[in-house]
ZAMARGU-4260 file (C-alpha; in steps of 0.2 Angstrom, whole numbers, plus 5000, padded with zeros to 4 digits):
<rodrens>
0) 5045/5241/5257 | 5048/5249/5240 | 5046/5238/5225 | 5059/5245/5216 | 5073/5242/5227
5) 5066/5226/5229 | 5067/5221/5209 | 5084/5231/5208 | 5092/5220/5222 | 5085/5204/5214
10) 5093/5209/5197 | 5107/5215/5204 | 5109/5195/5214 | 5107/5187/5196 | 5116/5198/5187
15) 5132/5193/5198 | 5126/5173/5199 | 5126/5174/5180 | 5143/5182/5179 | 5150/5170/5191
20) 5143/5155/5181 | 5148/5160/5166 | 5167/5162/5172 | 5167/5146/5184 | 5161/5138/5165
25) 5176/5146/5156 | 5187/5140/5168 | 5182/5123/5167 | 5183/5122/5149 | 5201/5129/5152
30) 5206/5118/5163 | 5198/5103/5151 | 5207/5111/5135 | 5223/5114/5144 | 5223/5096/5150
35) 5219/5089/5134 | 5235/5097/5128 | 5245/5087/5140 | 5243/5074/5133 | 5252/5078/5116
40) 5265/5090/5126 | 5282/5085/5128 | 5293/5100/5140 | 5312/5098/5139 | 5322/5094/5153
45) 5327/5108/5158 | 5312/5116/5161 | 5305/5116/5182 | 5288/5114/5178 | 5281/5107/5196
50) 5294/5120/5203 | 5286/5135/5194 | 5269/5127/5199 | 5274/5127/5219 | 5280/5143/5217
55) 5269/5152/5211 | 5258/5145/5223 | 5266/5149/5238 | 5268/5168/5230 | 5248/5168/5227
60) 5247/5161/5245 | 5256/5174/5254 | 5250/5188/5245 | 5233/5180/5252 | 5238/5180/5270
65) 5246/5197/5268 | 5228/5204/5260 | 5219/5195/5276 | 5232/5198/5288 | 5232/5219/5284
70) 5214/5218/5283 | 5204/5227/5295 | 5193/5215/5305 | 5194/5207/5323 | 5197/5190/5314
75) 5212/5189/5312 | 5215/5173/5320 | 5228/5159/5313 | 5213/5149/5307 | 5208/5165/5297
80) 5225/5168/5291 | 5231/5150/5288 | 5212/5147/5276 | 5217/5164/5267 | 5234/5156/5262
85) 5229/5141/5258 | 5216/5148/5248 | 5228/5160/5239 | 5238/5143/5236 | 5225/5136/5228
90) 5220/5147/5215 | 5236/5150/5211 | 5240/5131/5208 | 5225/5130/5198 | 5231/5148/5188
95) 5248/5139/5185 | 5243/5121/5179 | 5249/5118/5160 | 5254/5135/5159 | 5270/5126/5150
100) 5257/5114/5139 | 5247/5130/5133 | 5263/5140/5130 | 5270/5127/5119 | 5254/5125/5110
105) 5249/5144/5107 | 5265/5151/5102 | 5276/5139/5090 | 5291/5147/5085 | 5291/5133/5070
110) 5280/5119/5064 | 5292/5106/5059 | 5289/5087/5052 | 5301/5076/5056 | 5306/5056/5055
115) 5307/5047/5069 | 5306/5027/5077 | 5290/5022/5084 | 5285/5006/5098 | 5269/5000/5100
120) 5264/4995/5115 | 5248/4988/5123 | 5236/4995/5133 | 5242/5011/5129 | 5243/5026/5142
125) 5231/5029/5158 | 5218/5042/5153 | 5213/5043/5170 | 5194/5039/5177 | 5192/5031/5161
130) 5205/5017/5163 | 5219/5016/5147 | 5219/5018/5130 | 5218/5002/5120 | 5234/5003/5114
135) 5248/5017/5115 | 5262/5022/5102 | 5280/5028/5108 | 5285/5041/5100 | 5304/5051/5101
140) 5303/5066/5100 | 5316/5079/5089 | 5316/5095/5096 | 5317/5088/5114 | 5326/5070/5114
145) 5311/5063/5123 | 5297/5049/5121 | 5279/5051/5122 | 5265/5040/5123 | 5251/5045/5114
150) 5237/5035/5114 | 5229/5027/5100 | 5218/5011/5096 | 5219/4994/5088 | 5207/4996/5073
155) 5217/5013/5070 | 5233/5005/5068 | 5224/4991/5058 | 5219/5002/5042 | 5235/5015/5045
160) 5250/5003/5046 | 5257/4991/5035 | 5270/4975/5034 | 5287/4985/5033 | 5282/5001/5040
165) 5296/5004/5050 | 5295/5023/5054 | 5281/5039/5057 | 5281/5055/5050 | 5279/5068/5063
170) 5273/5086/5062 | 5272/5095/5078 | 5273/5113/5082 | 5289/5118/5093 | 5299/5133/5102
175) 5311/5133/5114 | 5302/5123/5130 | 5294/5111/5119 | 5286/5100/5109 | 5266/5098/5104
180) 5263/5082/5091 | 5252/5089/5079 | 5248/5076/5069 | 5260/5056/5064 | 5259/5045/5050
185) 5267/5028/5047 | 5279/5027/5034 | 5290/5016/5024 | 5311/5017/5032
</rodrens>
């Protein structure tokens, strides 16, 4: 056996693990980041988000069983061809989750601060595995007419609002399919 070819096959099978790790770790960080920016999101009404997730979806899938299907093996059984769709939607589900959320976030047409009315409500919005947020502040939105909860806690509240503070001072970035809430204050009406 020649040792070169030996060494140059065991590079060559870390080389494309490493590569492989190293985008499987970007996409997760993505996939974390862009969820993050959900959370302070707000799409307007108009805009088909789950429709333009589904869609694309079922495009990525049937350009998957297309691929498999024109493929030259002898395994082109509906098992095969179904798995090749249903991997092809998958990916492109995962590709199309809060496209919307990162668009809003990335390109702003303005940054804008704004008045608005505010509720505080108790416990605040689900944050998934990890239960709710102590507390939770409704906030309506300017750009798109809508509320969002954003989630907040009780000792923050404590040492930012005060007797008579009626209103918050909102800065989000906007454009035309939504809003991102940059930052809010409390403030005297």
């Amino acid at each position: 056996m020649n040792k070169s070819y030996y060494f140059e096959n065991k590079y060559k099978k870390w080389s494309i693990t490493a590569v492989t790790l190293i985008i499987a770790g970007l996409w997760c960080w993505y996939m974390l980041w862009a969820s993050s920016l959900s959370h302070k999101t707000i799409l307007k009404k108009s805009i088909p988000e789950w429709l333009t997730y589904i869609s694309f979806s079922i495009l990525m899938g049937s350009f998957s069983f297309i691929y498999a299907f024109y493929r030259r093996t002898f395994n082109k059984t509906l098992k095969y061809l179904s798995n090749a769709f249903l991997g092809g939607f998958s990916l492109g589900l995962l590709l199309s989750l809060n496209c919307y959320d990162v668009y809003v976030y990335l390109f702003p047409d303005n940054i804008i601060g704004y008045e608005s009315e505010y509720e505080v409500v108790f416990p605040g919005p689900s944050r998934g595995k990890h239960g709710h947020c102590e507390a939770g502040i409704w906030i309506k939105d300017q750009n798109t007419t809508r509320w969002i909860q954003l989630c907040t806690n009780k000792e923050y509240l404590r040492s930012h609002r005060k007797q008579g503070m009626t209103g918050v001072w909102v800065t989000a970035r906007v454009n035309k399919i939504g809003t991102y809430i940059v930052n809010y204050e409390f403030i005297y009406r």
